[in-house]
N, CA, C and O atoms as a Tinker XYZ file with bonds, in Angstrom:
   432  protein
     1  N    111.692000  124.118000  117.213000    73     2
     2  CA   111.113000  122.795000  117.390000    64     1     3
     3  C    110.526000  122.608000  118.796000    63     2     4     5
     4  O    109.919000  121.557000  119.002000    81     3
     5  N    110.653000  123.631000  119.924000    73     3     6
     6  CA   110.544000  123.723000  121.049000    64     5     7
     7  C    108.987000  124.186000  121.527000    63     6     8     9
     8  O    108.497000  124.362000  122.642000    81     7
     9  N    108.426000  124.305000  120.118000    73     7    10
    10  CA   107.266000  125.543000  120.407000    64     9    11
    11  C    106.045000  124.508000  120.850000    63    10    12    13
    12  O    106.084000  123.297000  120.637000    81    11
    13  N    105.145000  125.083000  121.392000    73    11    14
    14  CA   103.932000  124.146000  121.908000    64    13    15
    15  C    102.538000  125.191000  121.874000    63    14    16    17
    16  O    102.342000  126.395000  122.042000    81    15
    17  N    101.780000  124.094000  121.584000    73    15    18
    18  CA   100.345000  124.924000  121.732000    64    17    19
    19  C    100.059000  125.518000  123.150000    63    18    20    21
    20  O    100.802000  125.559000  124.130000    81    19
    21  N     98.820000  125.954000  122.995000    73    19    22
    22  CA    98.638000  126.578000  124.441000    64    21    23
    23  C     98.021000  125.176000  125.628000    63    22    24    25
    24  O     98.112000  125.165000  126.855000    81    23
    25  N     97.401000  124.101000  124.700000    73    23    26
    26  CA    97.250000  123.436000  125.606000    64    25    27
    27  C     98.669000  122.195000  125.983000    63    26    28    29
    28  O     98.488000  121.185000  126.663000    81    27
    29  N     99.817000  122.528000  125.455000    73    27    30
    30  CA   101.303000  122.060000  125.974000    64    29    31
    31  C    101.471000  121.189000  125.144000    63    30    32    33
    32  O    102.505000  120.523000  125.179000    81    31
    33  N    100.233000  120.906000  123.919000    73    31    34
    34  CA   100.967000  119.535000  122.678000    64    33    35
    35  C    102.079000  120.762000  121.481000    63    34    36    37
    36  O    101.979000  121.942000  121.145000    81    35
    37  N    102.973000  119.731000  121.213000    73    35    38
    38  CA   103.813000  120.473000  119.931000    64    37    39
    39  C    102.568000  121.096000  119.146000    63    38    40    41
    40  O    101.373000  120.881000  119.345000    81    39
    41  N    103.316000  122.123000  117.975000    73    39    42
    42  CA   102.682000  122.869000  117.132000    64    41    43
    43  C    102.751000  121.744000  115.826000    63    42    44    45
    44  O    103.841000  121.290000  115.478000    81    43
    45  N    101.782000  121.442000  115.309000    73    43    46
    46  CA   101.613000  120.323000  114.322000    64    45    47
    47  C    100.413000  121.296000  113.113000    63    46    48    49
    48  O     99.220000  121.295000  113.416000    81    47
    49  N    100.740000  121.845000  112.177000    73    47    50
    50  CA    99.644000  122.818000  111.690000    64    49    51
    51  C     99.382000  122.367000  110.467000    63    50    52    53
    52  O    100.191000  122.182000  109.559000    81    51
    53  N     97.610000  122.103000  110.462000    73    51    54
    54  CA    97.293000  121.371000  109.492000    64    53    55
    55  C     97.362000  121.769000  108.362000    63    54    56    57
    56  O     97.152000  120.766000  107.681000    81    55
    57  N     97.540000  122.683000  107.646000    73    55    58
    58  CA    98.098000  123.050000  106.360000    64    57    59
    59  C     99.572000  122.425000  105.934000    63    58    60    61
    60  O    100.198000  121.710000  105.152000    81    59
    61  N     99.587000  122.812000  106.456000    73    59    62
    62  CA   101.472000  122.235000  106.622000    64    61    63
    63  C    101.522000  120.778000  106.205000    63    62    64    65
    64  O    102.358000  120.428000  105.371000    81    63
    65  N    100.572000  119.806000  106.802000    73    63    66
    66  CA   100.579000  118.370000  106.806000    64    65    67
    67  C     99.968000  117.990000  105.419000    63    66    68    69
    68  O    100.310000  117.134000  104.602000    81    67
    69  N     98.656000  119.170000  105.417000    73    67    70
    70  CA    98.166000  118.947000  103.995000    64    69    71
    71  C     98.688000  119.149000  103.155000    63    70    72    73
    72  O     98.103000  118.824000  102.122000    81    71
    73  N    100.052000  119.777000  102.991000    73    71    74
    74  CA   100.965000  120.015000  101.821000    64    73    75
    75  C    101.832000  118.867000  101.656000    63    74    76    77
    76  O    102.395000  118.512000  100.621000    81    75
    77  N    101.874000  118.266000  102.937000    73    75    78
    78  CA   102.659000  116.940000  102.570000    64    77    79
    79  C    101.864000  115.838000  102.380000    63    78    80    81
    80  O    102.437000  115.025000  101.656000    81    79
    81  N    100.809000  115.493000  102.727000    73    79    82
    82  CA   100.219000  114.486000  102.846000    64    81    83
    83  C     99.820000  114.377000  101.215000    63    82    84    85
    84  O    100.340000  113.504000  100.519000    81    83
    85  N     98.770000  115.420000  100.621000    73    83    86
    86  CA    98.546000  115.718000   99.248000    64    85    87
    87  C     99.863000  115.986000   98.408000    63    86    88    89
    88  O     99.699000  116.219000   97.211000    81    87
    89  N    101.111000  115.977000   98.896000    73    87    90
    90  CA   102.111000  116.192000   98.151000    64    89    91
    91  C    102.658000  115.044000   97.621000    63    90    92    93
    92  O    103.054000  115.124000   96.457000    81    91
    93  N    102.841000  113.393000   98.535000    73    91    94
    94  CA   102.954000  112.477000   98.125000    64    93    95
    95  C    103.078000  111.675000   96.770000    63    94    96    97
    96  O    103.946000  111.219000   96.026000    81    95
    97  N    100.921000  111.823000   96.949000    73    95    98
    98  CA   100.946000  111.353000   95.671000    64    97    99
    99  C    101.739000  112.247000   94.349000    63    98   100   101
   100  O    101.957000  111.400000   93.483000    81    99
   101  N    101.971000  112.873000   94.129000    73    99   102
   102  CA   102.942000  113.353000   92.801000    64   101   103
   103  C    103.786000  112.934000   92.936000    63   102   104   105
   104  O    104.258000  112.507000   91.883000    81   103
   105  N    104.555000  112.719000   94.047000    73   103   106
   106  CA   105.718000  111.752000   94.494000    64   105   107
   107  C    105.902000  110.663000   93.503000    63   106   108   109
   108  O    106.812000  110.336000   92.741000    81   107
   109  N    104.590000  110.170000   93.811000    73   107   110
   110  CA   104.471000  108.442000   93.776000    64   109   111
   111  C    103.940000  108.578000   92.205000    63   110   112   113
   112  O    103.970000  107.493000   91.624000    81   111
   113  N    103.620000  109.320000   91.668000    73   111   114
   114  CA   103.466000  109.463000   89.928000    64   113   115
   115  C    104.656000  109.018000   89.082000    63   114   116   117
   116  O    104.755000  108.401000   88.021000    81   115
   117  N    105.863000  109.771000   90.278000    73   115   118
   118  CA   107.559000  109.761000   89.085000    64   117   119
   119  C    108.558000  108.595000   89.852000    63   118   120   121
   120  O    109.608000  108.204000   89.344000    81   119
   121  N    108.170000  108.242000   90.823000    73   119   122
   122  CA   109.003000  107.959000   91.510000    64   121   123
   123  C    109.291000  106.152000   91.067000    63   122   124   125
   124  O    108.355000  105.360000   90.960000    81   123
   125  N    110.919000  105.725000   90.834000    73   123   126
   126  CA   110.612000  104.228000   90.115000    64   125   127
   127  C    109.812000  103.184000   91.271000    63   126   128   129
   128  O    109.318000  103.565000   92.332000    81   127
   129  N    109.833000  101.994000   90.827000    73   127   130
   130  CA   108.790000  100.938000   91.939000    64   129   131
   131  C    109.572000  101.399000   93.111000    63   130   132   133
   132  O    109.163000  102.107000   94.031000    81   131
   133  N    111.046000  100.773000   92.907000    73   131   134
   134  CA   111.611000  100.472000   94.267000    64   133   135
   135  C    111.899000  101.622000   94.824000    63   134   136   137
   136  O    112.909000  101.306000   95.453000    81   135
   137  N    111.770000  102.437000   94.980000    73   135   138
   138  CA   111.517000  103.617000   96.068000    64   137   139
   139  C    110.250000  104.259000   96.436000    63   138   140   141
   140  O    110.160000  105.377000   96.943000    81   139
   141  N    109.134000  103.359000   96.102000    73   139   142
   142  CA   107.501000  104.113000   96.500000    64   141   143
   143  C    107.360000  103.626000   97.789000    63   142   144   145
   144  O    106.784000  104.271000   98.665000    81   143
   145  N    107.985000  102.217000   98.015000    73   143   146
   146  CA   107.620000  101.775000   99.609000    64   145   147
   147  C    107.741000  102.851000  100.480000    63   146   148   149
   148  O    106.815000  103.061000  101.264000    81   147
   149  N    108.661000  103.525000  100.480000    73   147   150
   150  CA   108.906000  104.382000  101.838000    64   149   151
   151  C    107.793000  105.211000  101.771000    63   150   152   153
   152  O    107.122000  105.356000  102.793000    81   151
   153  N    107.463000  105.815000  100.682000    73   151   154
   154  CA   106.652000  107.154000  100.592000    64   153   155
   155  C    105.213000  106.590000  100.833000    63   154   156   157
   156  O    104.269000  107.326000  101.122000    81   155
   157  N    105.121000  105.383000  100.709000    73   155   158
   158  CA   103.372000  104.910000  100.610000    64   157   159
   159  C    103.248000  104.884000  101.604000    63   158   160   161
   160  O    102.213000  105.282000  102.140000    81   159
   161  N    104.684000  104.200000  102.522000    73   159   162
   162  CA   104.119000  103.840000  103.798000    64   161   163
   163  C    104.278000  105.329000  104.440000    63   162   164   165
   164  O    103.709000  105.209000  105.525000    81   163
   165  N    104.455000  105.828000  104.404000    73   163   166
   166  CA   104.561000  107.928000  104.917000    64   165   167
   167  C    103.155000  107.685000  104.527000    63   166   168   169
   168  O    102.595000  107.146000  105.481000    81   167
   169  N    102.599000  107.798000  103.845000    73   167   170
   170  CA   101.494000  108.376000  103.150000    64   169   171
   171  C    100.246000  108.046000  103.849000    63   170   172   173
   172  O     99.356000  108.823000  104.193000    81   171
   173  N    100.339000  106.379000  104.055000    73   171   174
   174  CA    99.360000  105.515000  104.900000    64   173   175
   175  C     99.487000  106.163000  106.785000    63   174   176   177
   176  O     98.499000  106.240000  107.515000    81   175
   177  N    100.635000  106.471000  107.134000    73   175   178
   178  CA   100.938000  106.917000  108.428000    64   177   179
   179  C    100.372000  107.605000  108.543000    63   178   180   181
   180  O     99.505000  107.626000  109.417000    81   179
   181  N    100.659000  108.835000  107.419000    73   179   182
   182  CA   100.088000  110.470000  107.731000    64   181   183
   183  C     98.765000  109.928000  107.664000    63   182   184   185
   184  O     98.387000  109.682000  108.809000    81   183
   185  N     97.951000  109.655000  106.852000    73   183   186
   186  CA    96.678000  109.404000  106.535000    64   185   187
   187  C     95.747000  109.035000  108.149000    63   186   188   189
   188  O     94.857000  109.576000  108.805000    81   187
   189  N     96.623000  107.756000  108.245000    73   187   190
   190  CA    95.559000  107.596000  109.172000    64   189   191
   191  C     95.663000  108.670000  110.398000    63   190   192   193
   192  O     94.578000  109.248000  110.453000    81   191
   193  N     96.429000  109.093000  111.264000    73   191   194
   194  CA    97.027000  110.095000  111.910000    64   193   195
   195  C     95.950000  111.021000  111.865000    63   194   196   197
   196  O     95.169000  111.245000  112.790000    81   195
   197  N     95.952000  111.646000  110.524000    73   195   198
   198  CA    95.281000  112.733000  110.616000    64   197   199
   199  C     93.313000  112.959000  110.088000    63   198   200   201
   200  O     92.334000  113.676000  110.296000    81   199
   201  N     93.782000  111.724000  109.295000    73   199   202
   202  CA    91.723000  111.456000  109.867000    64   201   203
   203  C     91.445000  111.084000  111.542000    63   202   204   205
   204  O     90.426000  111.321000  112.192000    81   203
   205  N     92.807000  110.373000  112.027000    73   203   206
   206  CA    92.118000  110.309000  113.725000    64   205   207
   207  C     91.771000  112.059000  114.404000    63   206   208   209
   208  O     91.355000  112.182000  115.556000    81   207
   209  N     92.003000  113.209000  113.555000    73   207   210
   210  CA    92.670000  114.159000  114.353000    64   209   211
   211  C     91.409000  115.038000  113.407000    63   210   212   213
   212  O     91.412000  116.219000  113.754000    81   211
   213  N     90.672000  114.835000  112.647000    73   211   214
   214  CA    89.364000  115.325000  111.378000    64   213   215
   215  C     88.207000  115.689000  112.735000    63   214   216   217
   216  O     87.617000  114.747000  113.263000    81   215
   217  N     88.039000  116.714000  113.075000    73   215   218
   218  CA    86.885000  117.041000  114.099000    64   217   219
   219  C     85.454000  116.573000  113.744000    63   218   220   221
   220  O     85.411000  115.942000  112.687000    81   219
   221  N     84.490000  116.705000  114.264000    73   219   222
   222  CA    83.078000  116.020000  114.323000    64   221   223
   223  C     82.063000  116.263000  113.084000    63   222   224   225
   224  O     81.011000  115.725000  112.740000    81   223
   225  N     82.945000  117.436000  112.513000    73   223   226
   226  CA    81.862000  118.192000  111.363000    64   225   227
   227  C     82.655000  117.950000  110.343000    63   226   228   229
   228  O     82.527000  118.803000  109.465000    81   227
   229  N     83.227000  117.340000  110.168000    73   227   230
   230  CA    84.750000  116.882000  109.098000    64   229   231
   231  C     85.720000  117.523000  108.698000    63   230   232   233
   232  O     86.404000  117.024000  107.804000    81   231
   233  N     86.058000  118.792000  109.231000    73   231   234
   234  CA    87.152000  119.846000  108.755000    64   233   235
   235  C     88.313000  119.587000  110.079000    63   234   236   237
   236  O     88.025000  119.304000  111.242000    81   235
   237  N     89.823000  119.802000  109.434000    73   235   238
   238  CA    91.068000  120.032000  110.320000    64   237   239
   239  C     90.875000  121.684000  110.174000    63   238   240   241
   240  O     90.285000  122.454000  109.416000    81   239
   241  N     91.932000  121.787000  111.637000    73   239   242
   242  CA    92.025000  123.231000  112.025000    64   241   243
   243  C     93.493000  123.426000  111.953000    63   242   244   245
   244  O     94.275000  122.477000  112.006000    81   243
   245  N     93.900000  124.787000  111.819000    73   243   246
   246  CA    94.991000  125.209000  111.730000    64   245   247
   247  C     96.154000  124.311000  112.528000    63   246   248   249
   248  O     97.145000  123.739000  112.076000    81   247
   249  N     95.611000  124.421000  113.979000    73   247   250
   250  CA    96.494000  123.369000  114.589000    64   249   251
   251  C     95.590000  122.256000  115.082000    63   250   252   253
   252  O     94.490000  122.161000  115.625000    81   251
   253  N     96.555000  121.455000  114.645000    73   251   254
   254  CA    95.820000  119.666000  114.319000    64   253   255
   255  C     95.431000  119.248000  116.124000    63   254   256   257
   256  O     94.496000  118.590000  116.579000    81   255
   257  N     96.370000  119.818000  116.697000    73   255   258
   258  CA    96.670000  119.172000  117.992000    64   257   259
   259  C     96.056000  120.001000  119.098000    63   258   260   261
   260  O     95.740000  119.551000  120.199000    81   259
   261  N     95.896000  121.439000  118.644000    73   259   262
   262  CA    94.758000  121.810000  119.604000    64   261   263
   263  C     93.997000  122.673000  119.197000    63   262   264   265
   264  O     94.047000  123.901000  119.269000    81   263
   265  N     92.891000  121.615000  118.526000    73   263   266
   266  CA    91.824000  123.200000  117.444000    64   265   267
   267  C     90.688000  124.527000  118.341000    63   266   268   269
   268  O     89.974000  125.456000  117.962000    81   267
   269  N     91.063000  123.930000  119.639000    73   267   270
   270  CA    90.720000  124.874000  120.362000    64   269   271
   271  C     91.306000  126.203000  120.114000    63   270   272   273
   272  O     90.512000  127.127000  119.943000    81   271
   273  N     92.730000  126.477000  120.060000    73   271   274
   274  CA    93.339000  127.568000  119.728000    64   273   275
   275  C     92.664000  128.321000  118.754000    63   274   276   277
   276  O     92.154000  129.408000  119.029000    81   275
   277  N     92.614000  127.659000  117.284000    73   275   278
   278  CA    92.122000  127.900000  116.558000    64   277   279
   279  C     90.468000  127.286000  115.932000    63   278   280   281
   280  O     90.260000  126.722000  114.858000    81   279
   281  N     89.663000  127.563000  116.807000    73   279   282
   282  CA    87.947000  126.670000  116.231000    64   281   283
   283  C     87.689000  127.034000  114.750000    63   282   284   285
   284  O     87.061000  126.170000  114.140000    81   283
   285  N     87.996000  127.988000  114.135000    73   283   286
   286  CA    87.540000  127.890000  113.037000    64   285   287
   287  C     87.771000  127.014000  112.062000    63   286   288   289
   288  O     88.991000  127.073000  111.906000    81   287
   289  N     87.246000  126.068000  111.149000    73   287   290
   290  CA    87.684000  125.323000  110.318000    64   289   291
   291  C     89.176000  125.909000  109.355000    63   290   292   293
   292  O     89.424000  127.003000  108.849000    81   291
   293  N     89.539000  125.306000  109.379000    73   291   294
   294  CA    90.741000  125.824000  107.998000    64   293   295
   295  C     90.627000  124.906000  106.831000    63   294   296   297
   296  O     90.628000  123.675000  106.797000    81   295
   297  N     90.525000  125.825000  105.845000    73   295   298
   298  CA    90.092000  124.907000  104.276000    64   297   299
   299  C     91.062000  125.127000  103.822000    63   298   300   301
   300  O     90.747000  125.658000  102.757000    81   299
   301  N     92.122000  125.097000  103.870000    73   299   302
   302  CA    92.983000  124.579000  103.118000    64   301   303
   303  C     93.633000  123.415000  103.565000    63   302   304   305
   304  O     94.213000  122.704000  102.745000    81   303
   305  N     93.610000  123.091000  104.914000    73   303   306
   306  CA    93.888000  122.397000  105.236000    64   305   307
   307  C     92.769000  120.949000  105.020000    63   306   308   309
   308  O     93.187000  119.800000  104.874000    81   307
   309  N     91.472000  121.300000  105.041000    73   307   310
   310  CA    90.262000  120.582000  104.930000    64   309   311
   311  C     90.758000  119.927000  103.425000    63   310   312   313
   312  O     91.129000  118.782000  103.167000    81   311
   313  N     90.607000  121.180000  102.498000    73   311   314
   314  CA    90.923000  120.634000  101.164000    64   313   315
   315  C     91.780000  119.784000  100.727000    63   314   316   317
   316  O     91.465000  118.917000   99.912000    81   315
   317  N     93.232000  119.948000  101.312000    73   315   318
   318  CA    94.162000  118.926000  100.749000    64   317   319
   319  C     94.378000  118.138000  101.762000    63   318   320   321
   320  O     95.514000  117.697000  101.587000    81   319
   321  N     93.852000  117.616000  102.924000    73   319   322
   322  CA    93.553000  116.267000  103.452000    64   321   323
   323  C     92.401000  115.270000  102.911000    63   322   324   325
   324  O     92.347000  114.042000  102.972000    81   323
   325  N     91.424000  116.286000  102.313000    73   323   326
   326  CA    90.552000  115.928000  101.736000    64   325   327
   327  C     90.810000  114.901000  100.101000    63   326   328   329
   328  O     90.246000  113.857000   99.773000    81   327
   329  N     91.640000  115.534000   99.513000    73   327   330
   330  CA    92.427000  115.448000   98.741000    64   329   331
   331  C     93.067000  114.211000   98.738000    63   330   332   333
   332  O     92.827000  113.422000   97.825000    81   331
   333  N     93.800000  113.946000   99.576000    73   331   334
   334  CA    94.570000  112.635000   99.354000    64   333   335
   335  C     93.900000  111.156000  100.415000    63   334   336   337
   336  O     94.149000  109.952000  100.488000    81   335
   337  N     93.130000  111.946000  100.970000    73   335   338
   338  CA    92.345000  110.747000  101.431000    64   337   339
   339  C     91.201000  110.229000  100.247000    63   338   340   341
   340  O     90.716000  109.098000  100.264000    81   339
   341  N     91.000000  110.857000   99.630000    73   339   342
   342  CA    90.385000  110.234000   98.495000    64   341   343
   343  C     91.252000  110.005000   97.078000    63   342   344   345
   344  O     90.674000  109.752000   96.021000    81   343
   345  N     92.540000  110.111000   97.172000    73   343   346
   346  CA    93.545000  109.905000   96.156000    64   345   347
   347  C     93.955000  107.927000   96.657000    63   346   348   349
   348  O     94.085000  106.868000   96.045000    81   347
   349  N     94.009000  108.350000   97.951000    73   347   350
   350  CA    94.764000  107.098000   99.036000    64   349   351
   351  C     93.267000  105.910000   98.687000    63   350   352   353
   352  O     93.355000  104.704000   98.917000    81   351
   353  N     92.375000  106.369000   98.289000    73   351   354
   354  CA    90.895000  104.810000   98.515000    64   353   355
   355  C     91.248000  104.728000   96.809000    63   354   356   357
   356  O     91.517000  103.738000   96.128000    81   355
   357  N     91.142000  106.056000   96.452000    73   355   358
   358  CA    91.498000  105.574000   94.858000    64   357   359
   359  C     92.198000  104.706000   93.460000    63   358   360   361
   360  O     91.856000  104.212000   92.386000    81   359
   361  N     93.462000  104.925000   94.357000    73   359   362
   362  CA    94.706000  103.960000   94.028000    64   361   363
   363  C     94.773000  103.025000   95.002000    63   362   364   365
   364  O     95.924000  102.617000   95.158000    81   363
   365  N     93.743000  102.394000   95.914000    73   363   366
   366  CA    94.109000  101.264000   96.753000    64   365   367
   367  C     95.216000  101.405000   97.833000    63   366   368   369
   368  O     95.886000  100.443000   98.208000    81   367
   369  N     95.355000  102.604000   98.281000    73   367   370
   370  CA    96.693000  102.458000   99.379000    64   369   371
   371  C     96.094000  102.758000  100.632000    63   370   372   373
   372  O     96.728000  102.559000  101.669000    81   371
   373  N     94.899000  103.231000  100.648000    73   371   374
   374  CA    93.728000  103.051000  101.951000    64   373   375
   375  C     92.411000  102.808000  101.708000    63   374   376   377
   376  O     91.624000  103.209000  100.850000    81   375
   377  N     92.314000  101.931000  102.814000    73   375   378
   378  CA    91.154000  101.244000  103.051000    64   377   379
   379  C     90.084000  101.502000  102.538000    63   378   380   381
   380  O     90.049000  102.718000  102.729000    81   379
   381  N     89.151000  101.250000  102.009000    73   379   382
   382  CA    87.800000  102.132000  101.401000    64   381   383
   383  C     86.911000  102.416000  102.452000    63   382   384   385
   384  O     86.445000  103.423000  102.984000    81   383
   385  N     86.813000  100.964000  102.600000    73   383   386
   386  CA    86.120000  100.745000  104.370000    64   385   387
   387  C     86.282000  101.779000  105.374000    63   386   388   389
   388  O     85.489000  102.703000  105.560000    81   387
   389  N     87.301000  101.578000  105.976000    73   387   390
   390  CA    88.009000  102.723000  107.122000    64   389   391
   391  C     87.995000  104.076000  106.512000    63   390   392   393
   392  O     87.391000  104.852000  107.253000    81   391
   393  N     88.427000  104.626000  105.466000    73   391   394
   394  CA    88.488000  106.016000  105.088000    64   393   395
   395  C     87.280000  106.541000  104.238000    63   394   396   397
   396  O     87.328000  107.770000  104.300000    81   395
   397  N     86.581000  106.278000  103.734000    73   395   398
   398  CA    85.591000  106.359000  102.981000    64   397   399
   399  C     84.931000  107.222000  103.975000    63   398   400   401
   400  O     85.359000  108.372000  103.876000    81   399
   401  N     83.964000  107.074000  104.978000    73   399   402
   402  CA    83.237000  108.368000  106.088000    64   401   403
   403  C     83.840000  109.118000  106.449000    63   402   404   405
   404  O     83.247000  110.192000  106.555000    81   403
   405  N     85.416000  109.128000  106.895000    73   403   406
   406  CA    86.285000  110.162000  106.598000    64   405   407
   407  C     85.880000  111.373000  105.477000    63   406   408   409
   408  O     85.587000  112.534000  105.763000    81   407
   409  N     85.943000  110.814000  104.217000    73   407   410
   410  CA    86.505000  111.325000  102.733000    64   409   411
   411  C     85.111000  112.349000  103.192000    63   410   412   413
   412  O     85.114000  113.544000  103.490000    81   411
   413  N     83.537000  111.019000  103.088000    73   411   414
   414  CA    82.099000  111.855000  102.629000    64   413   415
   415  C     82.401000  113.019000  103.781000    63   414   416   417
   416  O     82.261000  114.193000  103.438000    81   415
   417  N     82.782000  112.735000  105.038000    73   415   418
   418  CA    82.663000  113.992000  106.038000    64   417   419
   419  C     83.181000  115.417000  105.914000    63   418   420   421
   420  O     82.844000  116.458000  106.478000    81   419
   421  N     84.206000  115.107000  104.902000    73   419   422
   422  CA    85.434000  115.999000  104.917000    64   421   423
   423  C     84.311000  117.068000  103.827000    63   422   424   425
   424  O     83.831000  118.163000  104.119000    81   423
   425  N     84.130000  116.190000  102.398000    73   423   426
   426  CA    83.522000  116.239000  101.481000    64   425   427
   427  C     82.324000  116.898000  101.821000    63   426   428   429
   428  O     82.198000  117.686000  100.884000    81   427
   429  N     81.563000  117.035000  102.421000    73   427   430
   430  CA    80.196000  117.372000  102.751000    64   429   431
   431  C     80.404000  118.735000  103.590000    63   430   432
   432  O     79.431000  119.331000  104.050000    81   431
């Protein structure tokens, strides 16, 4: 838990996030009413978090926190952020407004 990028932020690796972030919603498929609050609001956290962290050309990089390490885009990570940010405008649990140029950027 000690480990850090090279530019001294923690290791935060966007695949990793995209497995949780896109993992959610299946969550929230089985899960009864009264236990979705917690997970939506996870869901809305991660969300916004990591569209603040979506580079200029719309893809996440391996590490979220310093894609310098890694410049190359990472699509898997692209894909399943991609993924639930357009799951999240779909079912109404984010903004259309706010995430929507997100989604087309990611998307494109």
């Amino acid at each position: 838990m000690d480990k850090r990028e090279y530019n001294g932020e923690p290791v935060f690796w966007g695949r990793g996030n995209g497995w949780v972030v896109a993992g959610i919603p299946n969550l929230l498929k089985y899960l009864p009413q009264e236990y979705k609050g917690f997970y939506e609001n996870l869901f809305r956290e991660l969300s916004g978090k990591l569209v603040e962290l979506q580079d200029e050309q719309g893809y996440w990089h391996a590490s979220l926190l310093d894609p310098e390490s890694y410049p190359a885009p990472e699509a898997s990570a692209t894909a399943l952020i991609t993924y639930a940010v357009a799951y999240g405008i779909n079912e109404g649990l984010l903004d259309k407004k706010e995430y929507l140029p997100a989604l087309r950027k990611s998307w494109n």
